[in-house]
N, C-alpha and C positions, 0 to 999 in steps of 0.2 A: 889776674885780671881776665887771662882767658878764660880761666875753668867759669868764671862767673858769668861770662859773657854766655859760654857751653850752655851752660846750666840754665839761664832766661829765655835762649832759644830753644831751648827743650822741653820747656815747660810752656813756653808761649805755641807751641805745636801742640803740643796736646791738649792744654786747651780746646784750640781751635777744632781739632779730630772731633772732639769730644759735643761742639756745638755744631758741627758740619755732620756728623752721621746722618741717617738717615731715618726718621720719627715712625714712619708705618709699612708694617709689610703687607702686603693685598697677596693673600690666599682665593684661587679660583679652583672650581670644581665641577666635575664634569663626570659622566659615568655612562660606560657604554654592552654592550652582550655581542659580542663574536663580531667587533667593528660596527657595530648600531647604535644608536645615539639611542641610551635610557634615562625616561623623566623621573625626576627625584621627586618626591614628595616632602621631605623634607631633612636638614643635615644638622643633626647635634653634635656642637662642640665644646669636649670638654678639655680644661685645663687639669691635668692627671696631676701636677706640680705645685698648683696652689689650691685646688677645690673647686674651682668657679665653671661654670656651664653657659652656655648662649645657644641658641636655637633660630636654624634658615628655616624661613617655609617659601617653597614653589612661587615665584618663577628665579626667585632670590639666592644665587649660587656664588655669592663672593664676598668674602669677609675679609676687613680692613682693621692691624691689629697694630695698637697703637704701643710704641717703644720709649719708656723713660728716656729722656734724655737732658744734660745738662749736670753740673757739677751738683747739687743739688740732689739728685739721684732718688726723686721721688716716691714712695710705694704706693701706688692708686689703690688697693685694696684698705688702706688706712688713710690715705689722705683724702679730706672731704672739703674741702675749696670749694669745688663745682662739680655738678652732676649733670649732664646733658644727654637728654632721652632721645630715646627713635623718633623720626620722624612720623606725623599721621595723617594722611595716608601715606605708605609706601607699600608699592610704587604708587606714583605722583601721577593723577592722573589732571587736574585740572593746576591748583596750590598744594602747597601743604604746609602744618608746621610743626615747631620745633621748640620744643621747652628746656627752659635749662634751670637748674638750682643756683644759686650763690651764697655762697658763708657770709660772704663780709664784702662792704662798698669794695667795687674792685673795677679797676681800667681794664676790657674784656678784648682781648683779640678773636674778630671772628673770620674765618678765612674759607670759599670754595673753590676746590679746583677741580677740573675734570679725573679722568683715572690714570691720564698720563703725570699729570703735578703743575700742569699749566694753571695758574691763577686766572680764577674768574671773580671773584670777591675779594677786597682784604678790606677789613674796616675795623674800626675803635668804636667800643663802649662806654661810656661810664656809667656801672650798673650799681645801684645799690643791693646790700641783701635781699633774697625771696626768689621766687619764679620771676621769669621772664619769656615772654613767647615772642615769638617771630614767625613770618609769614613766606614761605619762599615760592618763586615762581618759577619753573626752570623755563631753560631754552631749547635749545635741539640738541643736545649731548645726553645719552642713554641713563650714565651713569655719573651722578656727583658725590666729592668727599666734602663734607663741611665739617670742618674743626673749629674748636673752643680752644686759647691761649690765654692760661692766667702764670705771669713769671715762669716759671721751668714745665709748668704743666698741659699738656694739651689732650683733649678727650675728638673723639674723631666718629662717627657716622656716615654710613653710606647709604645716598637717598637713590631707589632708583627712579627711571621719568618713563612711564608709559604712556605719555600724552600725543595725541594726533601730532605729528610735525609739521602739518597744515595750519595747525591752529594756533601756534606757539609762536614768541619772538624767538629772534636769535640768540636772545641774549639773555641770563639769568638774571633774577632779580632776588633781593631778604629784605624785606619792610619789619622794623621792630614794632609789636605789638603792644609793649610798656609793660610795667609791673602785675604780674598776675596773682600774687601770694594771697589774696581772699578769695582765689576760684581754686575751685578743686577739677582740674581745665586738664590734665592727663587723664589720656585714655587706654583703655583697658587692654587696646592694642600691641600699647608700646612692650616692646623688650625691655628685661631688668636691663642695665648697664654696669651689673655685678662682674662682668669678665673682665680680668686683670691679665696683660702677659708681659712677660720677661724674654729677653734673650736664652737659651738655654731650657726653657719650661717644655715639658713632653707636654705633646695635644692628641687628642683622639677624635678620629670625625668617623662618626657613624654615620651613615646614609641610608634612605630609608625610599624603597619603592615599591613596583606589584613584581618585582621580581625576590623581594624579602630586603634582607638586610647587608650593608658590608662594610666593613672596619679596617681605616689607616691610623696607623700613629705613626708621628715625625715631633721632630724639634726645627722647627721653621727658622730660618735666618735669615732668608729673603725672599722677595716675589716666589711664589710656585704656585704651578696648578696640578691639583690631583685629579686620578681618575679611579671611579673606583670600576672595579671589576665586575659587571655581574654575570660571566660567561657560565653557560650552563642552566637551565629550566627546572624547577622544583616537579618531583613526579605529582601528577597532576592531584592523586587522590590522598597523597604521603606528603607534605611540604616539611614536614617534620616525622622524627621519631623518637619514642621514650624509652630509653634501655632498663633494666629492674633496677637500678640503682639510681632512677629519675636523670641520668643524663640525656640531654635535647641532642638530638643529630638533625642537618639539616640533609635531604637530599635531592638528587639529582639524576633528571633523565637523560640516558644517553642512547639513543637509539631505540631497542626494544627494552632495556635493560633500566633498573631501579638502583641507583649506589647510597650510601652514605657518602656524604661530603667530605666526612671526616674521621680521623682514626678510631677503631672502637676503645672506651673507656670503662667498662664494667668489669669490677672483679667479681662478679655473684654469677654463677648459672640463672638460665631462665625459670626454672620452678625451686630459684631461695637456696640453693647449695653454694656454702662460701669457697671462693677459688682460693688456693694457698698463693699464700705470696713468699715467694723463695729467695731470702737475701743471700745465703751463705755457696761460695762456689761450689764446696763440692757436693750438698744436695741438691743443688741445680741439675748438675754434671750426674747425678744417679737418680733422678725422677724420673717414675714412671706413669705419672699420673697428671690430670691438668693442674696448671702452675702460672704465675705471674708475676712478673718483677716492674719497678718502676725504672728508667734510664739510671743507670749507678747508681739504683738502690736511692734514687731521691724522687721524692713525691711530686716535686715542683715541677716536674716535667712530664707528669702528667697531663696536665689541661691544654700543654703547648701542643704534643705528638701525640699522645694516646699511651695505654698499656702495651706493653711487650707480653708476649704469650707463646710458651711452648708446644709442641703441634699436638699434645695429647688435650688441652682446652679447647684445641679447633674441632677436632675430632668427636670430643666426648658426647654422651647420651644424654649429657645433662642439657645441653644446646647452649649457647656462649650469646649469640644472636639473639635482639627480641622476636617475640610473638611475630610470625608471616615472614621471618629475613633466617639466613642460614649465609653461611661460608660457602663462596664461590667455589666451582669445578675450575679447574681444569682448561675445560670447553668452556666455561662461563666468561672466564677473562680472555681466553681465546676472541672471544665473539666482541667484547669489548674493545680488543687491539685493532680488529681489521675495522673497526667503526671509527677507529681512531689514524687508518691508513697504513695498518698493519706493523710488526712486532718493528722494522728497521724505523718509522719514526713517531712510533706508540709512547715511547719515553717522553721524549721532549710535547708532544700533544697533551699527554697526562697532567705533568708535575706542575706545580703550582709557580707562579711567575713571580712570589715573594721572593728574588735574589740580593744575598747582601752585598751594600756597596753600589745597588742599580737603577736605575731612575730609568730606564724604559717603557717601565709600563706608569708612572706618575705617580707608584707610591715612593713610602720614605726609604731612606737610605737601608732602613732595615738593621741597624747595627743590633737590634731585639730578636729572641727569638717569637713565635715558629717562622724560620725559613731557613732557604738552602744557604749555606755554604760561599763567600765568591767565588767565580770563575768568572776570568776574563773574557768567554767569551760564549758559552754555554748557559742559555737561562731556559726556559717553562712557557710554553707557551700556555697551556690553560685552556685549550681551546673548546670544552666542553663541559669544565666546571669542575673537572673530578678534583681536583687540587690537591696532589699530591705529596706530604709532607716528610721528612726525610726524619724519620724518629731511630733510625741505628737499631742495631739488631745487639744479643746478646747470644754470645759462643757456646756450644756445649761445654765448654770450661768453666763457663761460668762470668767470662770477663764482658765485658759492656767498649762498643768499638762504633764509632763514624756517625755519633748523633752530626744531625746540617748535611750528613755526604749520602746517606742511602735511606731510601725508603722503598723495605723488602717486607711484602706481605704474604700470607699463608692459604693454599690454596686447599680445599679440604679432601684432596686425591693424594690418596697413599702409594709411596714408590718400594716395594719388596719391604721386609719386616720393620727396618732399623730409620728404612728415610718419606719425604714427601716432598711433595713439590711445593715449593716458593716462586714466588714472584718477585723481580728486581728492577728497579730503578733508579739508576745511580744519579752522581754528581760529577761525570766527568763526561766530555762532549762528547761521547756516543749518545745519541738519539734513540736509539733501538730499548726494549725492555729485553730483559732476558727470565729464560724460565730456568729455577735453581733446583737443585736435586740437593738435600737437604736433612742433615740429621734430627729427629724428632726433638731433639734435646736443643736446636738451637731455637732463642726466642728474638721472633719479627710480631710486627705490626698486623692487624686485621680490618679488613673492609671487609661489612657485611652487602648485602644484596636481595632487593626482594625475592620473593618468593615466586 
């Protein structure tokens, strides 16, 4: 009798969990350059998980993402009940309104609350099949969510109110406008309402302004707000570079100086000479010649870090660099570190503030790569854009060591017959860069630099 007893209460709990969660996460975003507030022009978001895309434009930074819930366990990507579009206009400057689809006669719950969840609307329909439009008037709240409720389903929009607060009531109003299905009364405005999410589903938010472009991916599971990064200025005359094998680099002015943003990617010389790619250790370990490997001899880690290269492709006649860029001196990154407040906190200035496990700077958790490594308590500041990424180095032996922990680049200053000098920047809370004395035979990373 008790196990059954057990057993009802158990189940009469979860239920309840299961009706009690919580239907929408509100994703906000924000994006700034060395602590300055930068204006987006507009943030695409895709669902990496299921296919589906939705697109913010300016002044519109916050996306309300609606959550299955109920036993039920609907898939809005196939379920077609009801369809409810954006509002038109948004933002709202005087009314606006609101179309929704219906499959079939259905009792409609329509509900608004501000961004906190405070009800300011709840009301009953009974709509037949076809369009239906509604007329909404806000009041002096910035921002409203109006949801559609048919049984376990609810679809949700966020209106925003750009209306004089002089000339507004206090109080929001939605006048049903009745049956619209012989007007073709959607406009051209509206956003698809093709975005579907799930708990667990990877999102990608691209962000898009006159500083260029920048990319977070998370798995959302409650309220957050991103920020995306745009620290660092594109050089004014270069925003971009094309390496001979059509890879884009973006880059970045730091001072007097021109960098690539990101690690170099070409296995071809600048005038069509193919680099070898050396998997096996001990040709590695007896090259004399330029050479190239992928992290552990796998390709996939290419696009993340860059090519690893050994100092005779830094070096060589063939030039590794596109057309007007060449392999930093010595003095070149010298000149870079004291712009950066010099070699003891040149590291931490440098390295990119993607740390795994760290929600400091407002991106994702990062459990993906390219980024560093956790540590507790050591992260990137960024503070000039070079965003340095930790691609691991490759031993004259041949072995592959500390992809996430070190990103040591190649400096094009040769040290006595056998070595050169490297550049290092670790993953452990020294701040400082350090300059390495370095067998030709081992293979780091390259940043090129203009000319």
């Amino acid at each position: 009798m008790f196990k059954n007893y057990l057993t009802l209460v158990l189940a009469t709990l979860l239920l309840t969990s299961s009706f009690a969660q919580k239907s929408i996460i509100t994703l906000k975003f924000t994006a700034n350059n060395n602590n300055q507030h930068v204006p987006m022009n507009d943030i695409l978001i895709e669902n990496l998980t299921q296919g589906s895309e939705i697109r913010l434009f300016a002044p519109d930074t916050l996306i309300v993402l609606d959550i299955i819930t109920g036993i039920d366990n609907l898939d809005p990507s196939v379920y077609k009940g009801i369809r409810i579009y954006q509002n038109y206009p948004n933002p709202i400057t005087d009314h606006s309104t609101v179309y929704m689809n219906i499959d079939n006669d259905e009792n409609v719950r329509i509900t608004v609350t501000d961004i906190l969840g405070k009800y300011l609307i709840d009301e009953n329909h009974n709509l037949s099949s076809g369009q239906h439009a509604f007329t909404f008037t806000p009041g002096n709240e910035d921002i409203y969510l109006l949801s559609v409720i048919i049984n376990h389903e609810r679809q949700t929009i966020k209106m925003m109110n750009s209306s004089n607060p002089n000339s507004v009531s206090k109080f929001c109003k939605l006048k049903y406008d009745g049956n619209q299905s012989n007007n073709n009364l959607f406009k051209s405005g509206n956003n698809r309402n093709s975005f579907s999410f799930r708990l667990g589903d990877m999102l990608k938010f691209t962000a898009n302004s006159y500083l260029g472009e920048r990319v977070i991916t998370s798995y959302p599971t409650k309220d957050r707000t991103y920020s995306f990064q745009f620290n660092g200025v594109p050089c004014p005359d270069s925003p971009t570079v094309n390496d001979i094998d059509g890879n884009i680099y973006n880059t970045v002015q730091i001072g007097d100086q021109c960098w690539m943003k990101e690690n170099l990617l070409t296995t071809t010389y600048r005038d069509g000479t193919k680099i070898h790619n050396i998997t096996n250790p001990d040709d590695w370990q007896n090259q004399t010649t330029g050479a190239f490997a992928y992290y552990d001899n796998d390709k996939n880690w290419k696009e993340r870090y860059g090519v690893i290269y050994n100092w005779y492709s830094a070096e060589s006649n063939e030039e590794i660099c596109p057309e007007g860029w060449h392999i930093p001196t010595t003095n070149e990154w010298s000149a870079l570190f004291e712009y950066n407040g010099g070699v003891n906190t040149a590291g931490k200035s440098l390295k990119s503030c993607k740390t795994q496990n760290t929600f400091t700077t407002g991106n994702s958790d990062l459990t993906q790569h390219p980024r560093w490594n956790h540590h507790p308590s050591c992260h990137g500041d960024d503070n000039y854009g070079f965003s340095a990424m930790p691609g691991g180095s490759r031993t004259p032996d041949g072995s592959f060591m500390n992809l996430g922990k070190d990103a040591i680049f190649w400096s094009s200053s040769e040290l006595y017959t056998t070595y050169a000098n490297g550049i290092g920047i670790y993953h452990c809370c020294d701040n400082s860069v350090e300059y390495e004395f370095l067998s030709r035979n081992n293979g780091l990373s390259i940043r090129c630099i203009k000319d």
